[in-house]
C-alpha distance (Angstrom), angle and dihedral (degrees) to the residues before:
residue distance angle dihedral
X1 . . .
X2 3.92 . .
X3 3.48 86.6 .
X4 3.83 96.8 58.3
X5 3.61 80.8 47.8
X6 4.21 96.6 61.6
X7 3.65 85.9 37.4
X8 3.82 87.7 64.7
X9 3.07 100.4 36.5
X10 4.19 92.5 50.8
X11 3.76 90.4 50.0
X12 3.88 91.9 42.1
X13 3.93 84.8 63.5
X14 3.48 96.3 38.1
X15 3.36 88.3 58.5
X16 3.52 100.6 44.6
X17 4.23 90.9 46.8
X18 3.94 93.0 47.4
X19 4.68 85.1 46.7
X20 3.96 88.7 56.4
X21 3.83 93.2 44.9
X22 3.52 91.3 57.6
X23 3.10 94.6 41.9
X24 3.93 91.8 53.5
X25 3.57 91.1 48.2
X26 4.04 90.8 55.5
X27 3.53 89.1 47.5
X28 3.68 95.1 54.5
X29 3.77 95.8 38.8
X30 4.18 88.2 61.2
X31 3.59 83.8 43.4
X32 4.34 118.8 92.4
X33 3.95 111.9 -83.4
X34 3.54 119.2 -96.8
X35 3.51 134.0 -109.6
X36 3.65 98.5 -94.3
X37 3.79 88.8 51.8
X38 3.63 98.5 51.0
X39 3.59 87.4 57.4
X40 3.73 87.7 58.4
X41 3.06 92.1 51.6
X42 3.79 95.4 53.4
X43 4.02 79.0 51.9
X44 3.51 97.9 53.3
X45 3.86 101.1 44.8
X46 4.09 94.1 61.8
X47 3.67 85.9 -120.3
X48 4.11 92.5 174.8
X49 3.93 110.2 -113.0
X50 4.18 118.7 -133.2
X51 3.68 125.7 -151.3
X52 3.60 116.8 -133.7
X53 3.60 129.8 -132.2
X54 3.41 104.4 -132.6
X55 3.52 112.1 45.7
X56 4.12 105.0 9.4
X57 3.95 94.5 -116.5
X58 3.41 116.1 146.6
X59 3.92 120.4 -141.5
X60 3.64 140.6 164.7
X61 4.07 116.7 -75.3
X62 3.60 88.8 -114.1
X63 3.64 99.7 73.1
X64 3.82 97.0 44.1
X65 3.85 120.9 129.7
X66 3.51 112.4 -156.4
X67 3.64 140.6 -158.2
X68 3.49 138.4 -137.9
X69 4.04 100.0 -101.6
X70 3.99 81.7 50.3
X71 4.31 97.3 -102.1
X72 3.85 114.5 149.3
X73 3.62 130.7 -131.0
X74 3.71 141.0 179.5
X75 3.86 97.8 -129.4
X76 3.68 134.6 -3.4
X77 3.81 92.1 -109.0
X78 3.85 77.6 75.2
X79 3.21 103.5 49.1
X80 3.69 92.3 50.3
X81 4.08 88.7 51.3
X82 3.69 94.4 42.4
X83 4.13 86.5 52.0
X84 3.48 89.0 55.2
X85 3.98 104.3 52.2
């Protein structure tokens, strides 16, 4: 009988651990994407990827700074450096 009992009481928690998981996982699913996915998705659109000047990165078009002779760079820290070689 005392083993019928544990049994019960091990699935009981089961259960309950395995009900808040999901429930987790629903919650962050509804939630915004995170970082690592919104780089995906920068993959996945075909946004075209820039070079920059500086330091040779490469990152998406949207986050270039530009300057006024038309050279691209990943920040404006490296713009600033790059004007001053």
């Amino acid at each position: 009988m005392k083993l019928l009992l544990w049994a019960a009481i091990i699935f009981g928690v089961i259960w309950v651990l395995r009900n808040k998981k999901k429930a987790a996982e629903a919650r962050m699913a509804r939630s915004d994407p995170s970082p690592v996915l919104n780089e995906k998705l920068h993959e996945e659109s075909g946004e075209p990827m820039l070079s920059c000047a500086h330091c040779g990165i490469h990152f998406p078009s949207s986050e270039a700074v530009v300057d006024t002779a038309g050279t691209v760079y990943c920040g404006t820290e490296h713009r600033r450096l790059h004007a001053t070689r």
